[in-house]
DSSP file (Angstrom, degrees, kcal/mol; ACC not computed):
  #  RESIDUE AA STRUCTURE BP1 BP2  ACC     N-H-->O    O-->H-N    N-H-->O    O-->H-N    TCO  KAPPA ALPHA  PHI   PSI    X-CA   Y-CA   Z-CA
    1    1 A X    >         0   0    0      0, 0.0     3,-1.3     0, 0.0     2,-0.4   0.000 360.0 360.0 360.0  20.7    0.0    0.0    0.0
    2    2 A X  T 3   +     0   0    0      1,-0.2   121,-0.2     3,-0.0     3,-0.1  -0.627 360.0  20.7 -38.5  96.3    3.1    2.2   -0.8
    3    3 A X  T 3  S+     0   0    0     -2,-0.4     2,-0.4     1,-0.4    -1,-0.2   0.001  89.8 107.8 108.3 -15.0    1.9    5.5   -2.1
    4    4 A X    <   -     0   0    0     -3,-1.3    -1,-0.4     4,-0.0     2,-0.2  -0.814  43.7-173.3-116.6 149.7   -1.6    5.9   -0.9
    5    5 A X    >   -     0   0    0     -2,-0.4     3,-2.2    -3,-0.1     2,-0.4  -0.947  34.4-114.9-111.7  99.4   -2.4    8.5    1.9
    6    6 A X  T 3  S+     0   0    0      1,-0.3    80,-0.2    -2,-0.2    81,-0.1  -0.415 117.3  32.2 -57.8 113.0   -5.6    9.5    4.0
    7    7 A X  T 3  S+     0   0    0     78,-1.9    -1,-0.3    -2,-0.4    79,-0.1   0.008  88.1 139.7 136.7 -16.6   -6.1   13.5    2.7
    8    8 A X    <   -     0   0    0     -3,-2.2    -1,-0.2    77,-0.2     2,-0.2   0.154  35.4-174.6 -95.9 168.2   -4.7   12.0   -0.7
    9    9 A X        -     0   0    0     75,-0.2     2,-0.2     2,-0.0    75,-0.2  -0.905  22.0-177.5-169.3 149.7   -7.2   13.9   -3.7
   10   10 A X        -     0   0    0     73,-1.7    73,-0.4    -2,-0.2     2,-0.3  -0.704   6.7-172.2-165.6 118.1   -7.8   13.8   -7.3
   11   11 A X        -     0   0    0     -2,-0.2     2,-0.3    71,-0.2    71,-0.3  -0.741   8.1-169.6 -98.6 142.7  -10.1   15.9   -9.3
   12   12 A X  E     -A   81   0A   0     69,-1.9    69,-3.6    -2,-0.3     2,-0.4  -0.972  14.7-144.8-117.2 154.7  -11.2   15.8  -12.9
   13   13 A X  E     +A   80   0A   0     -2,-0.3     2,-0.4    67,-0.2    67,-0.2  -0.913  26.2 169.6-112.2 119.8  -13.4   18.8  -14.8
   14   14 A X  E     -A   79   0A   0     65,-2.4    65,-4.0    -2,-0.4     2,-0.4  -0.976  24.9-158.3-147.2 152.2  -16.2   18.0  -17.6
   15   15 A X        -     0   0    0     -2,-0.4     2,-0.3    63,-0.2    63,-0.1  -0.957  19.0-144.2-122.8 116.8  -18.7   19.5  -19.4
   16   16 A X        -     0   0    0     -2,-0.4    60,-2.8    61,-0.3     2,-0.2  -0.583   6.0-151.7 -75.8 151.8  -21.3   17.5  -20.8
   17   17 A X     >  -     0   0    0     -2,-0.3     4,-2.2    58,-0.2     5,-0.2  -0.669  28.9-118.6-105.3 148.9  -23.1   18.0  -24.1
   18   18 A X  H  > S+     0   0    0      1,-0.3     4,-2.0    -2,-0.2     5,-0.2   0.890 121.4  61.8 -70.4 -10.1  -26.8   16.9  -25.1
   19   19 A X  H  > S+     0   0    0      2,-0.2     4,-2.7     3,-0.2     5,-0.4   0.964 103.7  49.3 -70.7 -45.8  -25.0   14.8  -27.7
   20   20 A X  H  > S+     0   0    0      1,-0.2     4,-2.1     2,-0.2     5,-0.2   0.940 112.9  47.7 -29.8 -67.9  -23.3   12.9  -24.5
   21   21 A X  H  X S+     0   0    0     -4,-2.2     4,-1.1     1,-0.3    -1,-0.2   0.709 112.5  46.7 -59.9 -41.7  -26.6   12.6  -23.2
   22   22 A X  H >X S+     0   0    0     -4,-2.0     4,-1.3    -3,-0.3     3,-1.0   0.963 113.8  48.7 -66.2 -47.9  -28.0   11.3  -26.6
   23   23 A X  H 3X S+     0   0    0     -4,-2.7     4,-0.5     1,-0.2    -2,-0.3   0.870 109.5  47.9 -58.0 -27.0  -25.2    8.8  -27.0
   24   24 A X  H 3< S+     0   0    0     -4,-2.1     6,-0.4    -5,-0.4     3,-0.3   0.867 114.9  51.8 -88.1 -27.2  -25.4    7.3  -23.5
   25   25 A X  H <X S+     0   0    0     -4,-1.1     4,-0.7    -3,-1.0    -1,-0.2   0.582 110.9  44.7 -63.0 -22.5  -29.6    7.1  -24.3
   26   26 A X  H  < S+     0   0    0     -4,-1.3    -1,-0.2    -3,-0.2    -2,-0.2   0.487 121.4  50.6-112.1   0.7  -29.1    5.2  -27.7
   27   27 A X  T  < S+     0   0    0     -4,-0.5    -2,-0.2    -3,-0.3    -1,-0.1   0.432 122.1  20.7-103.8 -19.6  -26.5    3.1  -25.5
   28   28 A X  T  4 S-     0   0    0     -4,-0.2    -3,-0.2    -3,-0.1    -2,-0.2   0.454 101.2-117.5-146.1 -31.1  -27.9    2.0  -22.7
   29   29 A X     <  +     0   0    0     -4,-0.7     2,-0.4     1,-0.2    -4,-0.2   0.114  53.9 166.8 102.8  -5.5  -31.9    2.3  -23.9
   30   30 A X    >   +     0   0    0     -6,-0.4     3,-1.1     1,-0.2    -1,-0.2  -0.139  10.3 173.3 -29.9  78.6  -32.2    4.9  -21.0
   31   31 A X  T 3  S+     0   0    0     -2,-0.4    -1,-0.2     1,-0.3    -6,-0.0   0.193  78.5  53.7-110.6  56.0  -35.5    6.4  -21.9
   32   32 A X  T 3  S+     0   0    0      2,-0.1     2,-1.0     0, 0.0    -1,-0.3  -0.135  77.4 125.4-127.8   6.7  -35.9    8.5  -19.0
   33   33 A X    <   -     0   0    0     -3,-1.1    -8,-0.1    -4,-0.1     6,-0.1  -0.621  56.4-150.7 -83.2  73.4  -32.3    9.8  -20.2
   34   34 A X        -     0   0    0     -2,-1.0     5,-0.1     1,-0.1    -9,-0.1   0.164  16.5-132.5 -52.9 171.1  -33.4   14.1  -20.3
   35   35 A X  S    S+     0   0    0      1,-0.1    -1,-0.1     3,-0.1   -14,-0.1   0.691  97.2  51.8 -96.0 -10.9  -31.9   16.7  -22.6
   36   36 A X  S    S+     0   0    0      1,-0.1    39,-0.7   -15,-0.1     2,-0.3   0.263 103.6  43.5-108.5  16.3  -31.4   19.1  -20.0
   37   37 A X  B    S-E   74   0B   0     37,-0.2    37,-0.2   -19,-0.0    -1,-0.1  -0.977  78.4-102.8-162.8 128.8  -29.6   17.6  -17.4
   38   38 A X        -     0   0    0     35,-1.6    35,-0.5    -2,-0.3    -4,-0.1  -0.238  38.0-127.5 -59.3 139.6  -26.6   15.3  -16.8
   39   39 A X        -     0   0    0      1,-0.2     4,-0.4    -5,-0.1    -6,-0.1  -0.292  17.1-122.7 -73.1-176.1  -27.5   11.6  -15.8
   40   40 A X  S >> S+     0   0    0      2,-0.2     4,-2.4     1,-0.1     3,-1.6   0.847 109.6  61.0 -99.3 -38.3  -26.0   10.2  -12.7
   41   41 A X  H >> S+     0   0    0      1,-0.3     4,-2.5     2,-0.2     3,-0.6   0.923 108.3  44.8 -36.3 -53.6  -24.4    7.4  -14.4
   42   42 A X  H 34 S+     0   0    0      1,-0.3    -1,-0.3     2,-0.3    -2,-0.2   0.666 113.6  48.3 -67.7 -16.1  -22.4    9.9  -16.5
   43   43 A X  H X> S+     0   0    0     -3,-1.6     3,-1.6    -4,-0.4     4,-1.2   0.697 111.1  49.6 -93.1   0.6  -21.8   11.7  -13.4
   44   44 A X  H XX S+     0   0    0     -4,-2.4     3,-1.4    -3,-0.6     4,-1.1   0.995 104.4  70.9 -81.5 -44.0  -20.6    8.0  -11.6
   45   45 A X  H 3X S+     0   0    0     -4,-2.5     4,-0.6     1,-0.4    -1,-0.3   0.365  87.4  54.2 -54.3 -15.6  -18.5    7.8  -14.8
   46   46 A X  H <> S+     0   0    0     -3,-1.6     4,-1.6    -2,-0.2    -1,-0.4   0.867 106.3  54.4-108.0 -35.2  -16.2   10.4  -13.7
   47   47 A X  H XX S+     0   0    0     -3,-1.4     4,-1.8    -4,-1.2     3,-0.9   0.971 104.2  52.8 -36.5 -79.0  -15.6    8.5  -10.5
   48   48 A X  H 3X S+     0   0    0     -4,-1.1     4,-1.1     1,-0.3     5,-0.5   0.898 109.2  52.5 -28.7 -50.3  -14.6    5.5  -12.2
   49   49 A X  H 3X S+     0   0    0     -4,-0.6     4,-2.3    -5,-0.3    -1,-0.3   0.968 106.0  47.2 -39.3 -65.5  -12.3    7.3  -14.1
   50   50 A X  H XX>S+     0   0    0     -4,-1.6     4,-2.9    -3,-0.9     5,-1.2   0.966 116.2  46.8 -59.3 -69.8  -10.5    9.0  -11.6
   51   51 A X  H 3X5S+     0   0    0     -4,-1.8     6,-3.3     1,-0.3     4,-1.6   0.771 116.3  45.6 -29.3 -77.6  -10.1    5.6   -9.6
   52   52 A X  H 3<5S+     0   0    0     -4,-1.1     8,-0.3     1,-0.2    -1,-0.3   0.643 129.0  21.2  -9.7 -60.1   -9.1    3.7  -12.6
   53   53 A X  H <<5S+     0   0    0     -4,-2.3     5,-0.4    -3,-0.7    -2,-0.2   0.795 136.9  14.5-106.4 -42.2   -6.6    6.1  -14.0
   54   54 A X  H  <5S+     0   0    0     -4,-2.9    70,-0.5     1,-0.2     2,-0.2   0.761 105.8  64.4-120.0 -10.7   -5.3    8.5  -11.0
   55   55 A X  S  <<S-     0   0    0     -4,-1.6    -1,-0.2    -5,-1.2    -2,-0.2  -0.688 134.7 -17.5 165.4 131.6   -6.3    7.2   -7.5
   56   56 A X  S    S-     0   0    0     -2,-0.2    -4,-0.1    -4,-0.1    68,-0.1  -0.972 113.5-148.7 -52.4 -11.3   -5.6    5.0   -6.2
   57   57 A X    >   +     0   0    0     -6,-3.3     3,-4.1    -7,-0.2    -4,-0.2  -0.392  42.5   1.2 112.0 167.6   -4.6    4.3  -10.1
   58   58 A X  B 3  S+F  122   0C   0     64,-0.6    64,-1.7    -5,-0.4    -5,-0.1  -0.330 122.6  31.1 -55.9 137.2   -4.4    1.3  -12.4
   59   59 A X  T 3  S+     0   0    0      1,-0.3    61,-0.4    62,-0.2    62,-0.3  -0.016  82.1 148.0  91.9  -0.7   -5.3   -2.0  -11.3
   60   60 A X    <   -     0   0    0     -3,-4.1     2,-0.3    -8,-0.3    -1,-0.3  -0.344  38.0-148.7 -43.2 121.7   -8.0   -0.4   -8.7
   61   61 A X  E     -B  117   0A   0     56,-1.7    56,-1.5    -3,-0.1     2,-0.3  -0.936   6.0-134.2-110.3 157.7  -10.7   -2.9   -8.4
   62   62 A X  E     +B  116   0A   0     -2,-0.3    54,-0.2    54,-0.2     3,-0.1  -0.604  34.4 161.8 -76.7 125.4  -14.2   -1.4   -7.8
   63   63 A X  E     -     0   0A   0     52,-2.1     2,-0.3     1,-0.3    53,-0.2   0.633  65.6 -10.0-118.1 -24.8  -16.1   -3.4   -4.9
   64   64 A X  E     -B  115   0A   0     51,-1.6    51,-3.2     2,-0.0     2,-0.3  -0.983  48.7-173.1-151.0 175.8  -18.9   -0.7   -4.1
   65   65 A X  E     -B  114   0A   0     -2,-0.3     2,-0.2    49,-0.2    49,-0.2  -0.896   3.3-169.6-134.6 168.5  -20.0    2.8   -4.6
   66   66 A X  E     -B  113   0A   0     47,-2.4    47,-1.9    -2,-0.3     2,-0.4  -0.802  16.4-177.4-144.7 112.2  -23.1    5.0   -2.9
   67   67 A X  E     -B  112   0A   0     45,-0.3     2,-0.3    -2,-0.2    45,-0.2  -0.962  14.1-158.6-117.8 141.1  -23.9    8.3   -4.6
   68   68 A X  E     -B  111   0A   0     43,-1.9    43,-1.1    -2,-0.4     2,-1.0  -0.959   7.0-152.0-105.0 101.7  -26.3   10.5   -3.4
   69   69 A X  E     +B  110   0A   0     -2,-0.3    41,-0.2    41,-0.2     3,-0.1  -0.688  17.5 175.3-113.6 131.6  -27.5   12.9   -5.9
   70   70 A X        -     0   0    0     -2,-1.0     2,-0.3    39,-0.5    -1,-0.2   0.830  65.7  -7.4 -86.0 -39.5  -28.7   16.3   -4.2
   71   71 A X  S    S-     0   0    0     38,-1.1    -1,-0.2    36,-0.0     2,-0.2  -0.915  87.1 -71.7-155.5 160.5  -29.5   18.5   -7.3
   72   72 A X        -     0   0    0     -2,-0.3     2,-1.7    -3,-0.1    38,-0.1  -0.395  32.3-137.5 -60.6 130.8  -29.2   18.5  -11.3
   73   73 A X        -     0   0    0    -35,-0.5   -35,-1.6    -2,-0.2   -57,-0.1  -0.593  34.7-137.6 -72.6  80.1  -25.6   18.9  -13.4
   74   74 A X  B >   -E   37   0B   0     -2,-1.7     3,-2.3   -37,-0.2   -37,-0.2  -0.062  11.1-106.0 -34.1 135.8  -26.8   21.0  -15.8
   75   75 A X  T 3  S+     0   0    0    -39,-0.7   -58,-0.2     1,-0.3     3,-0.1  -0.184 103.0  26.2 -74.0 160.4  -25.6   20.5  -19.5
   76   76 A X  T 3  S+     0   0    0    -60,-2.8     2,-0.4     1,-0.3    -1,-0.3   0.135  97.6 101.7 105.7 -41.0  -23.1   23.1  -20.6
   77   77 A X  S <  S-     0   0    0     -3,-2.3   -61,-0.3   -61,-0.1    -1,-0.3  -0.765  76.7-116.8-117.4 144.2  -21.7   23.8  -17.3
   78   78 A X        -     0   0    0     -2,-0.4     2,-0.4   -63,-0.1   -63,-0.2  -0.168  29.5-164.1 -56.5 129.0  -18.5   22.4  -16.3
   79   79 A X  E     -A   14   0A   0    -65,-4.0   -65,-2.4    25,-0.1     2,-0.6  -0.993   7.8-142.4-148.2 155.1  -18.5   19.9  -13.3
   80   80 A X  E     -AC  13 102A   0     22,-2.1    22,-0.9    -2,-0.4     2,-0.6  -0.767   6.7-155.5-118.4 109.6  -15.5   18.7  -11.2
   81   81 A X  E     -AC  12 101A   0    -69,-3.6   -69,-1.9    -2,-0.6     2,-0.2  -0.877  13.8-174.4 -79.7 126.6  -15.4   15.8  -10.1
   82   82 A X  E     - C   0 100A   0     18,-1.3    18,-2.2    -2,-0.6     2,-0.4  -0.909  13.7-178.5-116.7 141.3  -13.1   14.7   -6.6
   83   83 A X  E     - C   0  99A   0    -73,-0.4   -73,-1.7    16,-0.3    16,-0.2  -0.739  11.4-177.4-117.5 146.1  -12.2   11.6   -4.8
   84   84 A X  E     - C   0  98A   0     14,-2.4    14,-1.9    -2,-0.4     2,-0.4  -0.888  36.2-108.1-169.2 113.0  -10.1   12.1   -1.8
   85   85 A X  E     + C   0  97A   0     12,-0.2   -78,-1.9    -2,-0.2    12,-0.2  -0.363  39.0 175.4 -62.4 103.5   -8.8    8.9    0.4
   86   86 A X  E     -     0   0A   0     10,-2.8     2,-0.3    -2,-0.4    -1,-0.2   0.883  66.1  -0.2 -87.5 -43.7  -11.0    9.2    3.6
   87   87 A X  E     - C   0  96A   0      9,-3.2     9,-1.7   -81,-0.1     2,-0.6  -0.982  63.1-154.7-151.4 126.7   -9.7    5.8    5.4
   88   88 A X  E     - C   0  95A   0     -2,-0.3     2,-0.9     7,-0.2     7,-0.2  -0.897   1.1-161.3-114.2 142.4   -7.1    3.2    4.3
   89   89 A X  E > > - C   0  94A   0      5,-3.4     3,-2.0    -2,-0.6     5,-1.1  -0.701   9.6-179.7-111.2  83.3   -7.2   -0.2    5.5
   90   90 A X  G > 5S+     0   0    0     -2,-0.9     3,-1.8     1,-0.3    -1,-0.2   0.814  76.2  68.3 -61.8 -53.9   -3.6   -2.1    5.1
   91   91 A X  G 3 5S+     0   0    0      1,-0.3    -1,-0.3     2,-0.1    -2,-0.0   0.488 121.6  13.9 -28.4 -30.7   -5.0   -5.4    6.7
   92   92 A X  G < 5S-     0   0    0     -3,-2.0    -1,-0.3     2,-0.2    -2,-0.2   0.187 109.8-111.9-149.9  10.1   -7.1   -6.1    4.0
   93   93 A X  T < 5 +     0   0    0     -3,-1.8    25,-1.5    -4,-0.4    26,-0.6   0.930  62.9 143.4  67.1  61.2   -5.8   -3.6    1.2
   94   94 A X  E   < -C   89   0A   0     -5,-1.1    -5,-3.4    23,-0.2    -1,-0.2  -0.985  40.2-159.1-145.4 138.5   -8.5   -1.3    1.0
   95   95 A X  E     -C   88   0A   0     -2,-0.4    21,-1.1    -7,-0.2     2,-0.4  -0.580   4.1-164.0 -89.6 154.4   -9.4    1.9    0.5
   96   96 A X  E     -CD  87 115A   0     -9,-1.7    -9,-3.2    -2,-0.2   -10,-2.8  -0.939  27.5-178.2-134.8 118.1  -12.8    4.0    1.3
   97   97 A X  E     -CD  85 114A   0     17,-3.4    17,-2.0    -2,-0.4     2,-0.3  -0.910  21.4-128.3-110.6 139.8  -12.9    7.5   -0.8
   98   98 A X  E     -CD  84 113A   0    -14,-1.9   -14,-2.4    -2,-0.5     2,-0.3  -0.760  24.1-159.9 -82.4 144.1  -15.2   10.2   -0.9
   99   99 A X  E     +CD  83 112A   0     13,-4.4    13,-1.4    -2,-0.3     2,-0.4  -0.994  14.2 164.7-140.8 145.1  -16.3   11.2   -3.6
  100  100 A X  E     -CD  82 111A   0    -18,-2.2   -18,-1.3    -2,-0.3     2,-0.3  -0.956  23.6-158.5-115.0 134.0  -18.1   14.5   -5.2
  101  101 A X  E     -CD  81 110A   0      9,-5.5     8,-3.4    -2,-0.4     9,-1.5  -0.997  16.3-173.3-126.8 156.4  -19.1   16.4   -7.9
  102  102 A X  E     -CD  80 108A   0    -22,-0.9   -22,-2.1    -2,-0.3     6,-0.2  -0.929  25.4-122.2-146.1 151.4  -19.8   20.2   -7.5
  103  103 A X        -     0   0    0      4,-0.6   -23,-0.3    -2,-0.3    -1,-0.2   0.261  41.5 -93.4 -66.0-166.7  -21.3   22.5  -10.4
  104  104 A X  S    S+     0   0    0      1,-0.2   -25,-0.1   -25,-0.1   -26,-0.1   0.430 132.9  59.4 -95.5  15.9  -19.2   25.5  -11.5
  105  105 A X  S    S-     0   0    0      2,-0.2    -1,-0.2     0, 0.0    -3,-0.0   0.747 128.1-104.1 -99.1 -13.8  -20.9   27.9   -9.1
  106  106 A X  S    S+     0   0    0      1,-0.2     2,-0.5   -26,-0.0    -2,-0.1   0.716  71.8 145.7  91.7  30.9  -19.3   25.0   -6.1
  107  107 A X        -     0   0    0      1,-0.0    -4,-0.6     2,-0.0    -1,-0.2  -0.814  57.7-118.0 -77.3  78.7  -22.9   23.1   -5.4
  108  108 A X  E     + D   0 102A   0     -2,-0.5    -6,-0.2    -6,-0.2     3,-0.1   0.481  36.7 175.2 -14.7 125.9  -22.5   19.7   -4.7
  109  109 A X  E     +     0   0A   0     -8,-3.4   -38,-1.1     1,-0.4   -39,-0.5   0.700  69.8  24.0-116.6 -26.8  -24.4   18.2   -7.4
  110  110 A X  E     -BD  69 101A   0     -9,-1.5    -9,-5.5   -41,-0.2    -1,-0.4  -0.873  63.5-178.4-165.6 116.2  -23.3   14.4   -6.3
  111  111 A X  E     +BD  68 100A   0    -43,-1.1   -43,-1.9   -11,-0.3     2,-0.3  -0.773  25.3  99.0 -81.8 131.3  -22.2   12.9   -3.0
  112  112 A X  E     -BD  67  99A   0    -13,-1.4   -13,-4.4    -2,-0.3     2,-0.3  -0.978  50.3-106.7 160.5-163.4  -21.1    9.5   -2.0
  113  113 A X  E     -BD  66  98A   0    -47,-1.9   -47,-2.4    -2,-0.3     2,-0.4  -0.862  17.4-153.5-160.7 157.5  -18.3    7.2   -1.2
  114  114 A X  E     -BD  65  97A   0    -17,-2.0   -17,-3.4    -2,-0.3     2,-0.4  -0.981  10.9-144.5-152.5 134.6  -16.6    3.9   -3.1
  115  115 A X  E     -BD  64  96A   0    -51,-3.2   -52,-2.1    -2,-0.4   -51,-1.6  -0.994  26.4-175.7-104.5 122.3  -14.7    1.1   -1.4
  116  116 A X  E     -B   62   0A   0    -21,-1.1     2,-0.4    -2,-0.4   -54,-0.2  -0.507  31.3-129.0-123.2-173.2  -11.9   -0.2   -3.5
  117  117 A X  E     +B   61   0A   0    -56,-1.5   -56,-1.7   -23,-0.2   -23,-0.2  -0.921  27.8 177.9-141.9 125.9   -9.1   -3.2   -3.4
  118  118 A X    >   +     0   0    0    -25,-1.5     3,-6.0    -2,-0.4   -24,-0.1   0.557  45.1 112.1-121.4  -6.8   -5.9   -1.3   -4.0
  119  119 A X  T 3  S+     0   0    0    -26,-0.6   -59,-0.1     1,-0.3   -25,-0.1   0.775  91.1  31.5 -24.3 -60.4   -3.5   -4.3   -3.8
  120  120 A X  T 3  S+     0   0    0    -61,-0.4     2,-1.0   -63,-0.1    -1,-0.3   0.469  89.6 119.8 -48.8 -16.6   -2.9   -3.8   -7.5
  121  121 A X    <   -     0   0    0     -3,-6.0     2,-0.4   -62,-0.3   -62,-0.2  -0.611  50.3-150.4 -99.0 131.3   -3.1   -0.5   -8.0
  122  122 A X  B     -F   58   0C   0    -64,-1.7   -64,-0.6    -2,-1.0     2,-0.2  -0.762  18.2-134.2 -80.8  98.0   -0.3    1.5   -9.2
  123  123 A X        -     0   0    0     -2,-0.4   -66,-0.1  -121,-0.2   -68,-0.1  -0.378  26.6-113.7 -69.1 128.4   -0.1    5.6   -8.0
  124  124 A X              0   0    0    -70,-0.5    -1,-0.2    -2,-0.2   -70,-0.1  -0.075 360.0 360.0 -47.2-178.2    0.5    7.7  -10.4
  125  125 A X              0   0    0     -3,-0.1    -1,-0.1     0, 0.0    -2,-0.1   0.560 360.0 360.0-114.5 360.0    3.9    9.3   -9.8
């Protein structure tokens, strides 16, 4: 578990488009999928990223997530996603992050927490 830190953080920024919104509807059959508003899959998607790619990093395996979604992402406006390493558990190689997403005005648009297996997983440098 060489690398990883409670306070540890990694944000990514996107702005979806209602073409996102259509492709992930003609993709998944979603047709409760709106035009004006981000879905929360696409906003769990930026979690997954971040895990996956920057923290804890490649070889992260997923084992659960809880988001809480407070308010609508609106499309067009940029929203930041964060993960931040709340508690790590060396015994059993696991992490628990919080995770967020906040509009651009800083609303919390999406709340929640992911438990991961970091045994694999490789920090960026």
């Amino acid at each position: 578990m060489t690398g990883f830190e409670v306070g540890q953080r990694a944000s990514v920024q996107r702005v979806f488009t209602r073409e996102d919104v259509a492709a992930y509807a003609a993709l998944t059959g979603d047709e409760n999928a709106g035009l004006e508003r981000v879905p929360g899959p696409l906003l769990g998607s930026m979690f997954s990223y971040l895990l996956g790619t920057t923290l804890p990093g490649r070889g992260t395996s997923y084992l659960k997530q809880r988001l809480i979604f407070l308010q609508p992402a609106r499309l067009g406006d940029p929203i930041t996603a964060e993960v931040e390493i709340a508690r790590l558990r060396p015994d059993r190689q696991l992490a628990h992050l919080k995770t967020t997403c906040r509009d651009s005005s800083g609303n919390v648009v999406c709340d929640g927490e992911a438990l991961v297996l970091i045994r694999d997983a490789q920090p960026r440098p």
